[in-house]
N, C-alpha and C positions, 0 to 999 in steps of 0.2 A: 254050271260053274257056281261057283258058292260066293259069295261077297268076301271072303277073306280072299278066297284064289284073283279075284277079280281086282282087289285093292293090294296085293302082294304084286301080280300083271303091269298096274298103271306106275306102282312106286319102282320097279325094274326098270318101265321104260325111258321113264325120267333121269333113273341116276345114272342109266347109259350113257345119256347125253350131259348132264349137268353135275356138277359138283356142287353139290348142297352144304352149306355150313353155319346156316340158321332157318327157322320157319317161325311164316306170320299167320297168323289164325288171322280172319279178316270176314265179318259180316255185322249184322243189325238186327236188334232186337234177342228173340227168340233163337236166332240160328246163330248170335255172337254168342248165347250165354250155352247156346249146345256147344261151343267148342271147349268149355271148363273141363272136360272130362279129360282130353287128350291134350290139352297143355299142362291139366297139373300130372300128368303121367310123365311129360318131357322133363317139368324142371325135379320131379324126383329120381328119374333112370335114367336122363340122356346125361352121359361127362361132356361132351365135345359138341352138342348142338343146343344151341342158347334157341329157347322158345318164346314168343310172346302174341299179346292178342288182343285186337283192335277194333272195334265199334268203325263201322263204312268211310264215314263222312270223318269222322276225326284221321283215320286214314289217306285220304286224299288231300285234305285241309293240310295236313303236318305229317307226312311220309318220313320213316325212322330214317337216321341217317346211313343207317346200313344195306338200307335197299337196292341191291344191283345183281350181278349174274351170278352168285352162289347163295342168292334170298331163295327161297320155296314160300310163296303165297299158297294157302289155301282160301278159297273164301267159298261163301256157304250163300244161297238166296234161294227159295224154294219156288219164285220164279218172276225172279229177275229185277228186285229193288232197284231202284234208281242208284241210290248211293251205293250198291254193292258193285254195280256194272262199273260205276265210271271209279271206285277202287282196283277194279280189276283192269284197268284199260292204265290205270298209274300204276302199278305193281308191273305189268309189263313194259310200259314208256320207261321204267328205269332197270329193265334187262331180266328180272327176275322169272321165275320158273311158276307155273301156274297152275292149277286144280280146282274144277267147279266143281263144286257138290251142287244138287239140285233136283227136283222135283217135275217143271217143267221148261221146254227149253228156251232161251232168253237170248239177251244180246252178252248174259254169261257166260253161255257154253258156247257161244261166238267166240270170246276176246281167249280162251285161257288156254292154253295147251292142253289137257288132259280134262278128261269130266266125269263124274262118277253120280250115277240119279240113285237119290234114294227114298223111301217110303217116309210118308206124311208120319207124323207119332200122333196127330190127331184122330185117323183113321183105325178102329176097331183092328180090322183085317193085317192092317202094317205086320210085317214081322219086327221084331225090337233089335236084332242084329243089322237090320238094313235102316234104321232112319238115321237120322246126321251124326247126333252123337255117336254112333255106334260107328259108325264108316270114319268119324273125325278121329276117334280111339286106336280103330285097327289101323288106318294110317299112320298116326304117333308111335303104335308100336313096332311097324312093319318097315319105318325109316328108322327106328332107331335099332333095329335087330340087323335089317343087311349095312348098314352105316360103322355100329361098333360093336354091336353083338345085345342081345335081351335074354340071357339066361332062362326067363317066363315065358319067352314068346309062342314058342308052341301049347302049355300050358291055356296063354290067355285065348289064342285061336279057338280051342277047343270048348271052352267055357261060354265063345258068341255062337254056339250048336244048340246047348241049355237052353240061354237066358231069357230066351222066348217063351218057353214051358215054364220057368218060373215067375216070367211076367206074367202069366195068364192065371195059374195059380192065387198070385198075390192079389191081383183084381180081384175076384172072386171072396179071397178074406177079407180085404176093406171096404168094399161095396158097404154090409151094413155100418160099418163103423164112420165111413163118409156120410153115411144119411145123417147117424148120428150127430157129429160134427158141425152137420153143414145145418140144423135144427136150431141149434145151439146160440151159433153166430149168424143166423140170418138177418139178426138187426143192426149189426154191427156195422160201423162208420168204415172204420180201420180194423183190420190185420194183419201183424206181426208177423212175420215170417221168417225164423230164422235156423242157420247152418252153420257149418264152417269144412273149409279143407275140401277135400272132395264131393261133398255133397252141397258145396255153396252154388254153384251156378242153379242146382234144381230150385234151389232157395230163391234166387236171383229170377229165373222163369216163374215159376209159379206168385209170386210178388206184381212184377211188371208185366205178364202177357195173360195168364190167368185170371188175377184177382180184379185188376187194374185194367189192362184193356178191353178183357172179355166181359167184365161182370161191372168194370168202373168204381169197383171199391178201392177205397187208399188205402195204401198198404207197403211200408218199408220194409224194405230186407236188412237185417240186421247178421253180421258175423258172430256168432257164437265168441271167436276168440278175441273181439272187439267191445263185446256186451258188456264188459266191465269198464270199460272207460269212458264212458258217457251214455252209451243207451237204457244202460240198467235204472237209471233214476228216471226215468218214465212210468217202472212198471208200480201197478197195484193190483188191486182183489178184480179189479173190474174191467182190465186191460184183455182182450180177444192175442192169445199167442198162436204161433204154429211152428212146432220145433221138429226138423230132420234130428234125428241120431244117426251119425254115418259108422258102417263098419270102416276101420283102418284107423291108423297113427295118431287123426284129431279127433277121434271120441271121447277122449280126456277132456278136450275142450266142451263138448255138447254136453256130457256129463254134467262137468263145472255149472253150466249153465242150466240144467236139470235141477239141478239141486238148489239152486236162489231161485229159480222160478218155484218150486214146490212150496217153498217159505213165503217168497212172497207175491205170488201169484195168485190167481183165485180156478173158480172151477171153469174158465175160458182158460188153460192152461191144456192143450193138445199136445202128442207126443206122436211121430212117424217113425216108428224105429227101422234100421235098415235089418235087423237079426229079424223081426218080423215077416219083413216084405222079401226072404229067400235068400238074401246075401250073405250067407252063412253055409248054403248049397254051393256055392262057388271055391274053387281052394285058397288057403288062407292067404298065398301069396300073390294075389291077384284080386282078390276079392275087394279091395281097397278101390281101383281102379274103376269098380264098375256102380257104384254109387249112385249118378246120375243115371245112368243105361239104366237102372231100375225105378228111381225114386221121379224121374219126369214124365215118363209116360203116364203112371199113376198119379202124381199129381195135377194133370192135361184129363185125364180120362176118366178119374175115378171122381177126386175130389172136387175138380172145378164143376164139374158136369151137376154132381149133388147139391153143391151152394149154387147152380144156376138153377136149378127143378125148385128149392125150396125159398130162391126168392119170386122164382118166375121171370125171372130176367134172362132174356132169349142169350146165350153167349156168343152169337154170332152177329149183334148187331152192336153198330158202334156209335161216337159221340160225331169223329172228325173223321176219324180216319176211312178214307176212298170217298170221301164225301165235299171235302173243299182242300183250299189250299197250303199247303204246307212246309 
């Protein structure tokens, strides 16, 4: 069975029984900011189903007021967060409908009705159609196709077939250009990491789980379409940047933003274009969507991996975290 037939199977059995008529993205960290792909897909194709998406602990703290027997919780823990279980255990105490994504099994795929495991994105071997983002997307699409209809839906089906052979691909061209990069800024305090629109959650990962928890360098994420009202007076000749260009609707925006950086940037001014890394292989009506599906793994695998070899700083060890209390 193929991970689309498997997540078309689980979203069937659900809306057998339940009437859905909003969904909550619902995890922490690295696995909140893989659900950007398939919420911004909601709030641009879904008419009739309001999307949103919530960090664990703010979740449980402050539960929307619309959470009851027509909510769809998804939430995401690759194996078994504190704060994502006991989100999942409120998401049910107030009637809602539930899906764990996951990795290994937990007191997640305990509490939730439906489960779907899928492959680590840190792992080489992963396929890039089965790790969260990629399973959070076809879900998104696969309720909003039998729910009101998705004109693309078979289209985008066919496309999670690809996008592994063009992930494998793009590794291969950025490899030298990460070493290059990572050469570059290996002395650097802070970097800059920024996105907009579809490609900002990869912005958002690679910032706070990459740069930041793996490596412990500070490093803000900044919105491409926000960069003009306050961030842009930070930059100079000597500022470390790191810019997604996303294919789709907001490349006007990273554009925009391409171009004051060219002027007043200096030679720490980096560019990740997404027409590079294969997203231009993808058909044009869909190709928007997958942004993250390509630009996080490679930024997990390619890029972090290179700035960790040429600082020597092991990316698997950390400051606090699994080490005291928190």
């Amino acid at each position: 069975m193929t991970i689309q037939e498997e997540v078309a199977s689980v979203v069937s059995q659900l809306l057998a029984s339940h009437e859905i008529k909003r969904v909550a993205w619902v995890a922490a960290g690295g696995s909140f900011g893989g659900f950007h792909a398939a919420h911004y897909f909601m709030e641009r194709e879904a008419k009739t189903i309001p999307s949103a998406t919530y960090t664990s602990n703010e979740f449980v703290l402050a539960p929307p007021a619309y959470l009851a027997e027509h909510t769809l919780a998804i939430i995401c823990s690759m194996c078994g967060t504190k704060e994502t279980c006991e989100a999942a255990r409120v998401a049910k105490e107030h009637g809602a409908a539930t899906i764990a994504l996951y990795v290994n099994e937990s007191e997640l795929t305990d509490i939730c009705d439906q489960r779907i495991a899928y492959e680590s994105i840190a792992l080489d071997e992963s396929r890039t159609e089965r790790v969260n983002s990629s399973i959070a997307l076809q879900l998104a699409m696969t309720l909003v196709q039998k729910i009101e209809g998705y004109a693309d839906y078979d289209v985008a089906m066919r496309a999670f077939d690809v996008v592994d052979a063009i992930y494998r691909k793009a590794v291969a061209y950025t490899q030298p250009l990460a070493k290059s990069w990572a050469e570059q800024v290996a002395g650097e305090k802070t970097i800059y990491v920024m996105g907009s629109g579809p490609a900002y959650g990869s912005a958002y990962i690679f910032s706070i789980c990459n740069i930041k928890e793996m490596l412990q360098i500070d490093s803000p994420t900044i919105n491409c379409c926000e960069f003009f009202h306050g961030p842009f007076e930070v930059l100079d000749k000597a500022k470390s940047v790191f810019l997604l260009m996303s294919v789709g609707r907001c490349r006007a925006a990273d554009e925009r933003a391409l171009s004051f950086l060219k002027r007043y940037g200096g030679q720490k001014v980096y560019i990740l274009d997404g027409k590079e890394i294969g997203l231009n292989d993808l058909p044009d009506t869909v190709s928007e969507y997958f942004n993250h599906v390509l630009f996080s793994p490679i930024l997990n695998n390619v890029y972090m991996r290179a700035l960790s070899a040429t600082t020597s700083k092991d990316y698997l060890t950390r400051r606090y975290m699994w080490k005291v209390e928190y």
